[in-house]
C-alpha positions in Angstrom: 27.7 27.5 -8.6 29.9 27.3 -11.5 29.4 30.7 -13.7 29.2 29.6 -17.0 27.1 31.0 -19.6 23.9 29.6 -19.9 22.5 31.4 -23.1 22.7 30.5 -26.6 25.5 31.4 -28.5 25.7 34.5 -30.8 22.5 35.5 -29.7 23.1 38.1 -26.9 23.9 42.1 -27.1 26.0 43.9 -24.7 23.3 44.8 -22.4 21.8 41.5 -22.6 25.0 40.4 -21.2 25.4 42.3 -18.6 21.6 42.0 -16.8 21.9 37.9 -16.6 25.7 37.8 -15.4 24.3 40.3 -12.6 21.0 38.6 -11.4 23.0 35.2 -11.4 25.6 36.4 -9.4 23.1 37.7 -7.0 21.2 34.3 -7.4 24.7 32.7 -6.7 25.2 34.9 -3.8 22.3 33.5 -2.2 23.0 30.2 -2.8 26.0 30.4 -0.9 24.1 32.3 2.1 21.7 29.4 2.1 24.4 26.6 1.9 25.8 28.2 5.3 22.2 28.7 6.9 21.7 25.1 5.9 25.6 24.1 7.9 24.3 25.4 10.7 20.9 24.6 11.0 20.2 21.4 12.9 16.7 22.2 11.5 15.2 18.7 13.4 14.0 19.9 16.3 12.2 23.1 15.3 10.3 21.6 12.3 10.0 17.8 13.7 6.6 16.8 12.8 4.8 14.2 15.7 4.3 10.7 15.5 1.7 9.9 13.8 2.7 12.2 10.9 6.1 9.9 10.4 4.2 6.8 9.5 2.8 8.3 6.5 6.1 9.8 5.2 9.2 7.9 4.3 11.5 10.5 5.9 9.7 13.8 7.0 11.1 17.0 5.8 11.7 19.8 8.4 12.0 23.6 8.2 15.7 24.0 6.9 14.9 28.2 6.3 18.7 27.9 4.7 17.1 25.6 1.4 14.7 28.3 0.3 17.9 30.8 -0.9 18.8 28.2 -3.4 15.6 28.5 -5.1 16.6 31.4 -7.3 19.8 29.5 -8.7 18.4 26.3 -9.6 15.4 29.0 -11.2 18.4 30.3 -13.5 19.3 27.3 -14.5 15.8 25.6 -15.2 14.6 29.4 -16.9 17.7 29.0 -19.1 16.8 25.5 -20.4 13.1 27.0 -20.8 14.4 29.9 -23.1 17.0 27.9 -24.9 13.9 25.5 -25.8 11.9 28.5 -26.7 14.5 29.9 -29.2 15.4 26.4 -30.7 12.0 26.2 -32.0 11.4 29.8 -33.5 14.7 29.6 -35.3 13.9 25.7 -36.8 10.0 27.2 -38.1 11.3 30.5 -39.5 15.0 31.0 -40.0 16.4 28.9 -42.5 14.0 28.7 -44.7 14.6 32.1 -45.5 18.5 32.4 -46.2 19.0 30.1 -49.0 22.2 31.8 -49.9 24.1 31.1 -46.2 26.8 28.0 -47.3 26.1 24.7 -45.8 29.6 25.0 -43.8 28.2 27.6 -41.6 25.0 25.9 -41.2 26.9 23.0 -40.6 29.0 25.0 -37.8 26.4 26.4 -36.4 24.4 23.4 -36.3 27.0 21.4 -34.2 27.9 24.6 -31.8 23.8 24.5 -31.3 24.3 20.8 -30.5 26.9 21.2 -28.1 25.5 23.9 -26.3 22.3 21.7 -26.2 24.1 19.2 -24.4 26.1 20.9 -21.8 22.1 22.9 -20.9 20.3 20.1 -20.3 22.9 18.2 -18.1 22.8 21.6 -16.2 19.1 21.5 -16.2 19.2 17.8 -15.1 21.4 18.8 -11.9 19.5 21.6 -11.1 16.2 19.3 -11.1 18.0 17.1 -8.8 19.3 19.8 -6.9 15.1 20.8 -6.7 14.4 17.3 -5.4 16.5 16.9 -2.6 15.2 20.5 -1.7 11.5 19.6 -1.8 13.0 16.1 0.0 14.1 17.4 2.7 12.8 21.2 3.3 9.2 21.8 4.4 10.0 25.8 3.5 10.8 25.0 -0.3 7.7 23.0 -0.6 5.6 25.5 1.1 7.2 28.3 -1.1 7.2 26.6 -4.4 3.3 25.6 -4.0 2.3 28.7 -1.7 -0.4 31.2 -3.6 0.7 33.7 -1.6 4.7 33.3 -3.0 5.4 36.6 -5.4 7.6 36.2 -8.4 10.2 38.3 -6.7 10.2 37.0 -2.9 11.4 33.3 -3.6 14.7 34.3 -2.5 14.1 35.3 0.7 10.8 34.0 1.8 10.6 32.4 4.7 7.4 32.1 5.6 6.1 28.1 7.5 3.0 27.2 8.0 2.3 25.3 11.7 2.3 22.2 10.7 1.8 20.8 14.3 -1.7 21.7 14.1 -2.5 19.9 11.1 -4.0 16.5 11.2 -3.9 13.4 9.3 -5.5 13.5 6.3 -8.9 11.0 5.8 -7.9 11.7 1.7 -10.8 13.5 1.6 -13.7 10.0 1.5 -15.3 8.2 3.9 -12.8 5.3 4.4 -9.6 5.7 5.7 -6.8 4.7 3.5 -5.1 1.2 3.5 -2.1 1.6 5.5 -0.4 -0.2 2.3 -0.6 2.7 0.2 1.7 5.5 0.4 1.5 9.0 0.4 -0.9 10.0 3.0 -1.3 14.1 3.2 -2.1 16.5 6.3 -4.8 18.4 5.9 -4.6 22.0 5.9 -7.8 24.7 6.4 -9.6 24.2 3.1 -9.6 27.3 1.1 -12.7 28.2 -1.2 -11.3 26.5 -4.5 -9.9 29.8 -6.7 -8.8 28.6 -10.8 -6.9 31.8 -11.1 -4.1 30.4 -8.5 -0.6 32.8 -8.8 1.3 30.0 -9.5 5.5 30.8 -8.0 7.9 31.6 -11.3 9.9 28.5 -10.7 7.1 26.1 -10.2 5.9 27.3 -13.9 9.2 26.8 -15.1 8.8 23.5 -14.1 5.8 22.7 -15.7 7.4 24.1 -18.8 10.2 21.7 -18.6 7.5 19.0 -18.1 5.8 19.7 -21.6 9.2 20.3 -22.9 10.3 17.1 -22.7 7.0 15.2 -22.7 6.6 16.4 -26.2 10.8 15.7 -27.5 10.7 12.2 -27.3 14.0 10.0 -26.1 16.3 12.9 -26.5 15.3 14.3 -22.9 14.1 11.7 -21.2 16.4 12.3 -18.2 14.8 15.6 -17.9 11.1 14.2 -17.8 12.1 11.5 -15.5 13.8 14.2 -13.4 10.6 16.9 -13.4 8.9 14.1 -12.8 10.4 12.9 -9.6 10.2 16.6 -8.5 6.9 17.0 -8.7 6.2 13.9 -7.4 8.1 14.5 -4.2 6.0 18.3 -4.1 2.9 16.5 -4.3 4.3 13.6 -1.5 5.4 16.5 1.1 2.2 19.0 0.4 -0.8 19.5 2.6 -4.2 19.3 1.1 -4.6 22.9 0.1 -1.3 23.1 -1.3 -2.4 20.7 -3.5 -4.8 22.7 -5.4 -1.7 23.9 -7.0 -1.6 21.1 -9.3 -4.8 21.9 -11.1 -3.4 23.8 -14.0 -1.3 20.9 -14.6 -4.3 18.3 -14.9 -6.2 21.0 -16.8 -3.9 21.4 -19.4 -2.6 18.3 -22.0 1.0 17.8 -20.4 0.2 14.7 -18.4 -1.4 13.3 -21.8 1.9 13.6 -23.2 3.5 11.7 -20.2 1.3 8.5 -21.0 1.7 8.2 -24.8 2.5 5.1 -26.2 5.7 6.4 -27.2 6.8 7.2 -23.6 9.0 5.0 -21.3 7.8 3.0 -19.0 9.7 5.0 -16.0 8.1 8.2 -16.9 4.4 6.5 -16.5 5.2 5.3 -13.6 6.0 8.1 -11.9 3.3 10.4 -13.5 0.6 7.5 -12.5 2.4 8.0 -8.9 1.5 11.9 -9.2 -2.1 11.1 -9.9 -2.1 8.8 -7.3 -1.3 11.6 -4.7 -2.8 14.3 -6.3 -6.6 12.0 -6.2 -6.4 12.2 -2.5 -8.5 15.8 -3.0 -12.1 15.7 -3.7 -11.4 18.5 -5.9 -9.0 17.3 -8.2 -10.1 13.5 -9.0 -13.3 14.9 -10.8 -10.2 16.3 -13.1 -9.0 13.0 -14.1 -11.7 11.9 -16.6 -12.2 14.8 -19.3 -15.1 12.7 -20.8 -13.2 13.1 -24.2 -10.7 11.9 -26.3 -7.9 13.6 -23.7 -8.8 11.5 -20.4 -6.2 11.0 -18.6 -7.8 7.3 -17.5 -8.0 6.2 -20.6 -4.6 7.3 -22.1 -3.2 5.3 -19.1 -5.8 1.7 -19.5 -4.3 2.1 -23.3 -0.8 2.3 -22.1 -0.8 -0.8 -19.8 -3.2 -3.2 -22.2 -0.7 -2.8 -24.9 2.3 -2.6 -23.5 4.6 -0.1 -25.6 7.8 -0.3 -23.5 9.2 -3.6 -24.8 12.4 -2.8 -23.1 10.8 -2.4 -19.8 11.4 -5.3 -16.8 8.7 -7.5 -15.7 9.3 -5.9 -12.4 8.8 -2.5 -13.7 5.2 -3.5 -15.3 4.1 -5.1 -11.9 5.0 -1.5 -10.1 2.7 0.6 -12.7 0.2 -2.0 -12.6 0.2 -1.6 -8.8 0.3 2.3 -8.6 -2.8 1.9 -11.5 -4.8 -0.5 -8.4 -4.1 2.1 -5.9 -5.0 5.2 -8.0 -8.5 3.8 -8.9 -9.0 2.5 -5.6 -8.8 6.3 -4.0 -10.7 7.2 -6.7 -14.0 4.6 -5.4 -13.5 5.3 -2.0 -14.4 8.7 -2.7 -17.6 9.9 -0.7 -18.7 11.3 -4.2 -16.6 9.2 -7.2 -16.8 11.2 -10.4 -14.7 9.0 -11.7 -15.1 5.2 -12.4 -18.9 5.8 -12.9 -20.3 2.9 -14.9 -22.7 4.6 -17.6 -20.9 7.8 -18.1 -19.9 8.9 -21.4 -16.4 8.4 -21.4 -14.6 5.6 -23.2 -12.6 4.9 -19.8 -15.5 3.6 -18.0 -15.6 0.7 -20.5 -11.7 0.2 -20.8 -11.2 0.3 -17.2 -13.0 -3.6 -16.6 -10.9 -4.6 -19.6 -7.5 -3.0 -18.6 -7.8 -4.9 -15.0 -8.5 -8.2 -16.5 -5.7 -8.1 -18.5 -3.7 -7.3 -15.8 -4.7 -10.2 -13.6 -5.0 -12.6 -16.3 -1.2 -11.6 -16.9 0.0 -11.6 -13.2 -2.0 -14.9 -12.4 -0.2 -16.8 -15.3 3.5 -15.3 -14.0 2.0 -17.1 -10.8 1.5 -20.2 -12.6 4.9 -20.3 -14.3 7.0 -19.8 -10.6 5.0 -22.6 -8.8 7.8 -24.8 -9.5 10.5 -22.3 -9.3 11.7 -19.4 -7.2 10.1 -15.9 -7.6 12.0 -12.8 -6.2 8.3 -10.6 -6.1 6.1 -13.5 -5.8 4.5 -12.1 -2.6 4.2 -8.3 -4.3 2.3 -10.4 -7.3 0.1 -12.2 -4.6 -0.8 -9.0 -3.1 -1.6 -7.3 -6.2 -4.1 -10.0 -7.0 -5.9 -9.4 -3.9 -6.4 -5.5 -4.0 -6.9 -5.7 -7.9 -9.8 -8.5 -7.2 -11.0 -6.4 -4.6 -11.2 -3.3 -7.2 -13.2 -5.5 -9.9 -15.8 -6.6 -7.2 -15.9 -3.1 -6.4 -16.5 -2.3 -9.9 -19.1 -4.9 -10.6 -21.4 -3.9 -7.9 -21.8 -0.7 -9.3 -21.8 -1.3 -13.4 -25.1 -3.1 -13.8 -23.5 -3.6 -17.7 -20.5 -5.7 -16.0 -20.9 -8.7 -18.1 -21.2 -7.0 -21.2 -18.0 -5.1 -20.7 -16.2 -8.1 -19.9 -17.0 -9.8 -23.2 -13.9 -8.7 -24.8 -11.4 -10.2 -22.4 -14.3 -12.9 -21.1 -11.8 -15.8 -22.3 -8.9 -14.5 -19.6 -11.3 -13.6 -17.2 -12.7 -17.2 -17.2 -9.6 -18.0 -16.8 -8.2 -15.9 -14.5 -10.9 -15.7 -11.6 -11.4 -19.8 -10.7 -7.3 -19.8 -10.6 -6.8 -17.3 -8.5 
């Protein structure tokens, strides 16, 4: 709630001033409102999904009406960052090119106030995400408002509208088979709306897609931030009901998750962005998205990631969770009742990676088994059980790719080894 400026220096008039200040002292206003609604509010009882819902969710939000008045703070914040970006980059492509005459001790000074003020936003901007996830966490309300169509610009202040989530039933993840009770994530299933592309997205959930490509494309300096949106949208996708979902095709239209499985990304970010697809493949809609059948697939940005391993400062244990979330994400994506994904003969490159990319990955997890016969393992078991659903996936594979052998013939020296072992 603190009121400092969140604008870039030496760059505001008088009016400019004064219109911010106002709408975030009305934004802080309501913040306070909403941390009293949310004092009171027991919130439990009213919004307590049953039984069977629980299993599926690690701890189910409920219908605190109080969370939703915070939205338009943590908006300022995050709309500030998004601006401040914005700026940054028309003033490095155009302004000082042009004013060879300004000394360097005023670039110099203006350089290092821009660097401070830099600083101080995006530790507000990573607050404000985690403020955002422990809002989606906990508050059906926020999740149904952030990802609502129905949500105007102007009414994520006060809107409290809920959905009866009582009469929603598990989802089936849209395929024949129901999903392994292993695997996390499981969604209930809302009335099905006819799918609509032009989807009015809410202001804040734009924003933060913005900070999403932000700080995919920026590299290590805002890695915080990325790992942040990440978790946030991750945690919206978790708590969502299948229609909601829908929301989440702009974002696999566009290049922004590309960006999030670059070689040049950390290993935590791809993790949780493989997490995201993951969820978001559990509707029939939205898998199709995740081959392009071009040089931007998603699938094969991610198979390049894994078989070469960029993150050399990443833990072994880190690896084996990625390589995990990569075994459930293509399993959803065969036990769909019409896979458009994983199709052996298409013309995308990540039909033929995707054979290679799990061999390497169980030739490398069966030879960590090998080394800790002797010796203790902490995620021996986890290891074990990756083996068996990623087997499981090959088989799967090879039943339908009448080319299987030939696709193997690159990694066909680990695979030999691999298979009899384990």
């Amino acid at each position: 709630l603190d009121r400092k400026s969140t604008q870039l220096p030496s760059s505001r008039t008088a009016q400019e001033e004064t219109a911010p200040l106002v709408s975030l002292r009305e934004a802080q206003k309501l913040a306070i409102t909403g941390l009293n609604l949310i004092a009171m509010d027991e919130g439990l009882s009213e919004g307590s999904p049953t039984e069977s819902r629980r299993e599926f969710l690690h701890l189910t939000p409920c219908k605190i009406r109080g969370a939703v008045h915070l939205l338009p703070l943590v908006e300022h914040h995050i709309g500030a960052y998004c601006q401040a970006v914005q700026l940054a980059d028309k003033s490095v492509n155009g302004s000082y090119g042009n004013h060879p005459d300004v000394s360097s001790r005023t670039n110099t000074n203006m350089v290092t106030s821009k660097e401070d003020f830099r600083l101080s936003l995006e530790e507000t901007t990573v607050i404000s995400l985690g403020i955002l996830y422990y809002l989606a966490f906990y508050s059906w309300d926020v999740v149904h408002t952030l990802l609502s169509t129905e949500v105007e610009k102007s009414s994520a202040a006060g809107d409290e509208q809920v959905t009866k989530m009582d009469k929603n039933v598990l989802c089936d993840n849209q395929c024949n088979n129901k999903e392994d009770t292993r695997t996390q994530g499981g969604l209930p299933v809302a009335p099905q709306d006819a799918p609509n592309n032009n989807r009015a997205q809410h202001s804040l959930f734009k924003k933060l897609l913005q900070v999403l490509a932000f700080s995919a494309a920026r590299g290590s300096q805002t890695d915080s931030i990325l790992n942040q949106s990440l978790k946030v949208l991750v945690k919206l996708a978790e708590n969502s009901t299948m229609d909601l979902l829908m929301n989440f095709q702009h974002l696999l239209s566009s290049q922004i998750l590309l960006g999030c499985l670059c070689p040049e990304t950390p290993l935590p970010a791809v993790l949780l962005t493989v997490r995201l697809l993951s969820i978001i493949a559990q509707h029939h809609m939205l898998v199709a998205q995740l081959c392009s059948h071009s040089d931007t697939c998603l699938l094969l940005a991610l198979y390049m990631y894994i078989t070469s391993r960029p993150d050399k400062s990443a833990s072994e244990m880190l690896w084996l969770q990625l390589e995990q979330e990569t075994v459930r994400l293509l399993t959803r994506c065969m036990r769909c009742s019409s896979p458009v994904v994983l199709l052996p003969g298409s013309d995308c490159q990540c039909n033929l990676e995707v054979v290679k990319a799990l061999i390497i990955m169980l030739h490398r997890q069966w030879m960590k088994i090998r080394r800790s016969e002797n010796s203790l393992c902490a995620y021996k078991e986890r290891i074990i059980q990756f083996l068996r659903d990623a087997v499981l996936l090959l088989h799967s594979l090879s039943q339908k790719d009448k080319l299987f052998h030939e696709h193997c013939l690159e990694v066909l020296h680990q695979y030999d080894q691999a298979m009899p072992g384990i």
